[in-house]
N, C-alpha and C positions, 0 to 999 in steps of 0.2 A: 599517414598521420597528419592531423595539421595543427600547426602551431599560432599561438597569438603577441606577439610582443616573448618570443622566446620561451611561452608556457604551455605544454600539449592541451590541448582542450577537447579531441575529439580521433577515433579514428574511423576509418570505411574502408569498405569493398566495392571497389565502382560499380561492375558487372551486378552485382548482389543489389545494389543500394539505391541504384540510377536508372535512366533511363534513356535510351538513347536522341541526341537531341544537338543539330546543327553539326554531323559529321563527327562526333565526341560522346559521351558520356555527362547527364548534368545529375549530378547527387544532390537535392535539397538538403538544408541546413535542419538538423534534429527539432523538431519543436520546445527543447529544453531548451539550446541554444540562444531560439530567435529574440525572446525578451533583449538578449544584451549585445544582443549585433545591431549598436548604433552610438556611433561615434568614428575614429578612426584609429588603426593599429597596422602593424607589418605581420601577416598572415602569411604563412610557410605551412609550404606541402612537400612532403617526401614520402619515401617509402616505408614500410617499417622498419627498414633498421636504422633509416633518418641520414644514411648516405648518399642516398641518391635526391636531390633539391628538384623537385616537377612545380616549383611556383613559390616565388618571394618575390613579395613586393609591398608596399605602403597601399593601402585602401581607404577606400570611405564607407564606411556600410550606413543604412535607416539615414535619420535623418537629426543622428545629434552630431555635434562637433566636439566634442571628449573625448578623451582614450576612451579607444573601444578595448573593453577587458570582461574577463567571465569573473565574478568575485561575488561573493557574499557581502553581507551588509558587515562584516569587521576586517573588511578586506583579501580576506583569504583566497586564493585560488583556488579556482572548481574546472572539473573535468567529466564528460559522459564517462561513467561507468559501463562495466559489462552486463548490467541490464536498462543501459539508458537514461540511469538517472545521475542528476548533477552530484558529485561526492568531492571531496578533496583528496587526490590522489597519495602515495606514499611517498613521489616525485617529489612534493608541495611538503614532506613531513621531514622536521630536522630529529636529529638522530637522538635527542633524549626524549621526543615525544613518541617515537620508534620504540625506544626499548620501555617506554611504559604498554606499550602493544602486546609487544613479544612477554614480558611477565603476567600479564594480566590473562592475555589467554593460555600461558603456564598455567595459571592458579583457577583459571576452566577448565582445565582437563582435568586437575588435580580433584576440583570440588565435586565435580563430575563423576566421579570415580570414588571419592571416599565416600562424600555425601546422598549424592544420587541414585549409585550402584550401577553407572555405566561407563564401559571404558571407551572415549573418545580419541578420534585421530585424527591427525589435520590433512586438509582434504582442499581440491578445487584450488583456485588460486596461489595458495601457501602453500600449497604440495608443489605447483609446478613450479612454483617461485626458487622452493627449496632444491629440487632436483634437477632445474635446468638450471639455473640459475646462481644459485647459493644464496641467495637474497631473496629478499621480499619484492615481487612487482613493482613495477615502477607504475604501471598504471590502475593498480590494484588500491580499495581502500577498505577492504574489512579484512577480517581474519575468517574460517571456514572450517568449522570440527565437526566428524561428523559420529557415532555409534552404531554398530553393530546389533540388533534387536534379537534376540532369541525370538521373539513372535514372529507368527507368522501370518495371523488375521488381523487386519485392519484397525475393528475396534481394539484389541489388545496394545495394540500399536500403540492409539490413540490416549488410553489410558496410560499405559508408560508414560507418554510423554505429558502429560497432565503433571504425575505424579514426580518426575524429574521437576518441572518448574517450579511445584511444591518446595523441592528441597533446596533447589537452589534462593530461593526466595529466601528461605529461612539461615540461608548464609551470605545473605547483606545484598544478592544480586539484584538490581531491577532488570526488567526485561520485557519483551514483546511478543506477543504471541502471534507467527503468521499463517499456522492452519493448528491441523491435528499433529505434523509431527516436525515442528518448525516451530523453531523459536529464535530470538536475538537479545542476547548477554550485553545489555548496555552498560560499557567501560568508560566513567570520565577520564578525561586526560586533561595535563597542565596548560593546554592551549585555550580551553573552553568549549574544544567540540566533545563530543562524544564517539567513540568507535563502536562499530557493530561486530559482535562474534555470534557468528550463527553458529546454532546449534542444528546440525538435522539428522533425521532418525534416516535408519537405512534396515533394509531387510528382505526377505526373500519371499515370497508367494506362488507355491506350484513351481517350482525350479529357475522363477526371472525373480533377477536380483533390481530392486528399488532403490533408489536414493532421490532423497529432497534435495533439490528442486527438481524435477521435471526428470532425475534420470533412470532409467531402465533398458534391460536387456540382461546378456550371457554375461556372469561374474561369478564363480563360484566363493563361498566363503575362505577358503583355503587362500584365494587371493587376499585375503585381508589379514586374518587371524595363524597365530600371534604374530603380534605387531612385530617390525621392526622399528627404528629410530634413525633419527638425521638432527643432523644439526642445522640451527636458523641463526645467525648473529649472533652466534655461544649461547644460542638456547637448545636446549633437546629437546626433541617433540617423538612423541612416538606417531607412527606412519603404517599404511597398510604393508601384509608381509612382501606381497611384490608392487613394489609404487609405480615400476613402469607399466603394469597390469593398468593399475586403476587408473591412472595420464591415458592410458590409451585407451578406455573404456569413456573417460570422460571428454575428451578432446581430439578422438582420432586417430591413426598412426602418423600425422604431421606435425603430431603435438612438441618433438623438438624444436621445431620451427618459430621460433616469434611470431604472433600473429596481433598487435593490438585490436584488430576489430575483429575480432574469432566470434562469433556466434554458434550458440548450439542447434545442433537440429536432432533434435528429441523427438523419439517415435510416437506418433498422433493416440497409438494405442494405449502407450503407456501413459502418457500425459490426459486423457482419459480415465483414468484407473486412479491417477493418483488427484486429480480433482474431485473426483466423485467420493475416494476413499479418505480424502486426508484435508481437501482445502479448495471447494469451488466458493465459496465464497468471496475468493481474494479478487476475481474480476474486476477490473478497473482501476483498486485502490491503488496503483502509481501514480496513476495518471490524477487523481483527486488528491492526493498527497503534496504534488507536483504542482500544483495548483495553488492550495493555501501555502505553501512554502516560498512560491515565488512572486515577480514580480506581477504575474496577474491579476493576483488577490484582492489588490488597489483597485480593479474593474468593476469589483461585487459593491454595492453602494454601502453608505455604513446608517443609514436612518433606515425605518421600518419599513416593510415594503407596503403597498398598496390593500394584500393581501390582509396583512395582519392586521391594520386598521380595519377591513371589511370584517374580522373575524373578532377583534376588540370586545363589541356588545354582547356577542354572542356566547361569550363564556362565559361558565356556570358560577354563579354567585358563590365566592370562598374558595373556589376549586382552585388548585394547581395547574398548569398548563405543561406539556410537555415538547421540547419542539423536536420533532423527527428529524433525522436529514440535516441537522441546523447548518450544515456551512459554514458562512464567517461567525454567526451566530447574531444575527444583526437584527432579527424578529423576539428569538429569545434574548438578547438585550434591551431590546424598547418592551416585549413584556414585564420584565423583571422592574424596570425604569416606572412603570405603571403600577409599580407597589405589588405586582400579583406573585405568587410561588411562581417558578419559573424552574424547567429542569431544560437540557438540551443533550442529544443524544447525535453521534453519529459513528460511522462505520470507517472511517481517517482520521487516526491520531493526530495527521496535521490541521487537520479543524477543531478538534477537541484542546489542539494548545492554543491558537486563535481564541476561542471562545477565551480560554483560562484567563490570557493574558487581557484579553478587551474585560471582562466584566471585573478582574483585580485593580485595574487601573483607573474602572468608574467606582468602583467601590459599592460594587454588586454582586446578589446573592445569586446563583447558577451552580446549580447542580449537577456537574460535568459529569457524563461517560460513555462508553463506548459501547457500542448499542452495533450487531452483523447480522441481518435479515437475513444474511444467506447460512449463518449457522443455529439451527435447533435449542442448541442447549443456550446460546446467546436469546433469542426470542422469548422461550420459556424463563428464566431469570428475569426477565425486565417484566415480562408478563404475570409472573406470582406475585412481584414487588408492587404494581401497579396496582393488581385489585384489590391492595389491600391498602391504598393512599389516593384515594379519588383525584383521578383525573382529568383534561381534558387534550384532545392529543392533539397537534397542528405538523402539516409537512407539506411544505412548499416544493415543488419540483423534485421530491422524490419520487413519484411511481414513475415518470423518467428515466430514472439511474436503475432498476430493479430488474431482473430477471423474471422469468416464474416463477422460479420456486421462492425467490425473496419477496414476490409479491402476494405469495400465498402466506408469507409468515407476517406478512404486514397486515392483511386480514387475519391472523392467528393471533398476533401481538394486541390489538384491536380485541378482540371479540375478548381475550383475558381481562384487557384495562378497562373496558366500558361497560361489559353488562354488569356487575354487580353494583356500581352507583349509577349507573345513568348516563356519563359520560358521551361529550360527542368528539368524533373526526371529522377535523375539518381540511379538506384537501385540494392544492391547486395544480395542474398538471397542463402540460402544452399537448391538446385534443389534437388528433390526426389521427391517419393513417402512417407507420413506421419508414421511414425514410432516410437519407442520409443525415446522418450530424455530427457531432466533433468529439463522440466518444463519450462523452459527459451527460448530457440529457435528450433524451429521446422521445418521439411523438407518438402519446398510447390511443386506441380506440376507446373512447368516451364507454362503450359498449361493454369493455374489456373490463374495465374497472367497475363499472355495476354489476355485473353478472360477479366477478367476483367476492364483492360485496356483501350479495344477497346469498352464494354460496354458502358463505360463512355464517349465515345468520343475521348479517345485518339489515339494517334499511336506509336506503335514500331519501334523506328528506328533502335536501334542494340539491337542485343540481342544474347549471347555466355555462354554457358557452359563448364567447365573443371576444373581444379584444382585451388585450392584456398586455402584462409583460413578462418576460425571460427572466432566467436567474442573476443577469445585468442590470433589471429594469429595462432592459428594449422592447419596442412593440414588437407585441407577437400578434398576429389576427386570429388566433383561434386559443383560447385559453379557458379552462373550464375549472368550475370552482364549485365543490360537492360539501354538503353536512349530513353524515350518515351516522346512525348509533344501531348499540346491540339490545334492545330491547331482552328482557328475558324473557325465556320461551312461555310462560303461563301469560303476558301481557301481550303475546303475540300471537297467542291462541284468542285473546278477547278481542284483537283488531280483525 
């Protein structure tokens, strides 16, 4: 574990994590981390149970001369989570902000169960917090319920869990949706953050037993059903029938063991199954989440880019503009700034609040929402709404971030929003062949993108390669800038 000025911030497995390097082990620092490793602090390394001291001492990291601290912008202290992202710990949480936790996700199971028709049990984290523990993790920060599905197909699945958020919605919850059978119950608390209770679906297919996220394998239901109960901080929660069953389905037979840097290793096959059946969309969105959330964000410039000036003239007299992909939303804000209709779409609630907050505060009209090329029913929705409110579509460094199949829906989304008024796509992309990059934006074949283009019915009208810039404004040497529309098919019989 290693600690910062007495606060955990992080923990590893060397062997796992490292690589070997100068007779030792060198672990690079998480890239959540790095933004705030500059300044100076007393950095401590121990084991997990934090008895045995392997490094303390006074440091200097980067190149500021401040406390070096992990904190958010109201000061609070943050910690890597067990999927890597920075969260504020339960360590970090005083105890009346605790038991607004503990009731809140009471009154999830509760609504869940009356309102919803499913009966939820707490799972992951809170299970093992409760059974080994008697408490809540110390370096745990959400809460983790999961249900039982009588389905046993996918789509069925899928649809339950539609129809759960329905209900909950309709008894005051807000929340998030992270695939088909994943959701997250967002609970304010008196500190001002918010805590995440996931909700996730579970269920059996062909005799392997599923659960959201990523687990699968041998569990028969008789492990879970009818529940037992445990007590959490003088709360009751009901729990699967045998809890040491499910601990050791989800964590191993060393799951007694304290492990703060426990990772799971989930079977390739099922993590498979359940992207394709429930949430391959999700690809990447930490890491873009992680992004506008943090101190990077500050990197993306905040004037127009080069691009949207080039693309300014070009849009259709009266038309609306849509901006794909928007990012910080710093194109759909100089659009919107230029008096035009202005809408901005992307696929990270943490850019969707970016935008909120920039266009509230210039006192601009933007039309926020959340727009998943990698989900069907998301493409279709934005696509019926479009042809029926002329558009014209812009996306800077999106076919970068895209898969296949989201690239095929981007031509899908496209071919709905433009052929029936006219409409063009206007698109800038970093031209290559696919290469290494940072996770974020990637180099597509110029090739790739017209063929898929015309696939779908479109046409390229222009289309140029040369220097440019990145989604920083950096030169890039090869940067290509396309205007393509769907003509309707009788006007493209007469070409």
């Amino acid at each position: 574990m290693v600690e910062i000025d007495g606060h955990y911030v992080w923990s590893l497995t060397p062997v796992r994590d490292g690589a070997p390097a100068a007779g030792g082990v060198l672990v690079p620092w998480p890239g959540v981390l790095r933004p705030y490793l500059s300044g100076r602090g007393r950095v401590r390394v121990t084991d997990p149970t934090g008895s045995a001291v392997l490094y303390d001492d006074e440091v200097g990291l980067g190149a500021g001369s401040g406390e070096l601290a992990v904190v958010d912008r109201a000061g609070h202290r943050l910690s890597v989570d067990k999927v890597g992202h920075l969260a504020r710990s339960f360590a970090d949480t005083d105890e009346q902000v605790r038991e607004e936790i503990l009731a809140g996700t009471r009154r999830a199971i509760d609504d869940l169960r009356e309102h919803a028709g499913v009966a939820a049990y707490l799972n992951y984290g809170a299970l093992l917090g409760a059974v080994r523990e008697g408490r809540m993790l110390a370096h745990d920060s959400d809460t983790d319920l999961c249900y039982l599905s009588e389905h046993t197909s996918p789509a069925d699945i899928v649809a339950e869990s539609y129809r759960i958020t329905r209900a909950m919605r309709a008894q005051g919850w807000r929340l998030l949706r992270m695939s088909g059978g994943d959701v997250k119950l967002l609970l304010p608390l008196s500190d001002g953050r918010v805590c995440h209770i996931d909700v996730f679906a579970a269920f059996h297919v062909n005799g392997t037993f599923f659960q959201l996220g990523n687990r699968s394998g041998d569990l028969p239901r008789s492990a879970i059903e009818p529940f037992s109960t445990i007590e959490l901080h003088g709360h009751e929660f009901p729990v699967p029938r045998d809890p040491e069953a499910m601990l050791a389905f989800l964590y191993g037979p060393q799951w007694r063991t304290p492990d703060p840097s426990f990772r799971y290793a989930d079977p390739p096959a099922g993590v498979r199954r359940l992207d394709g059946w429930l949430r391959g969309f999700r690809t990447e969105m930490g890491r873009w989440t992680e992004l506008y959330n943090g101190p990077r964000r500050s990197a993306v410039p905040a004037g127009p880019s080069s691009f949207a000036e080039w693309v300014a003239p070009q849009l259709g007299d009266g038309r609306a503009v849509l901006d794909v992909g928007t990012g910080t939303g710093r194109d759909a804000l100089w659009f919107a700034r230029q008096g035009r209709r202005t809408g901005a779409v992307d696929f990270s609630r943490g850019s969707l609040g970016v935008v909120r907050r920039r266009a509230k505060r210039r006192g601009l009209e933007v039309e926020v929402d959340q727009l998943i090329l990698g989900e069907l029913r998301s493409t279709l929705a934005h696509g019926t709404r479009l042809a029926r409110d002329p558009h014209d579509l812009y996306a800077r460094h999106l076919v970068g971030c895209l898969d296949t199949a989201a690239l095929d829906q981007l031509w899908l989304l496209s071919r709905m929003a433009l052929r029936p008024s006219g409409g063009r796509l206007f698109l800038e992309l970093a031209a290559g062949e696919p290469g290494p990059s940072d996770g974020l934006v990637r180099r597509v074949p110029v090739d790739v993108v017209r063929a898929g283009i015309e696939a779908s019915g479109g046409v390229v009208e222009h289309l140029t390669v040369g220097p440019g810039d990145d989604m920083f404004d950096l030169p890039d040497p090869a940067v290509c800038r396309i205007r393509a529309a769907w003509p309707a098919p009788d006007s493209q019989e007469k070409r």
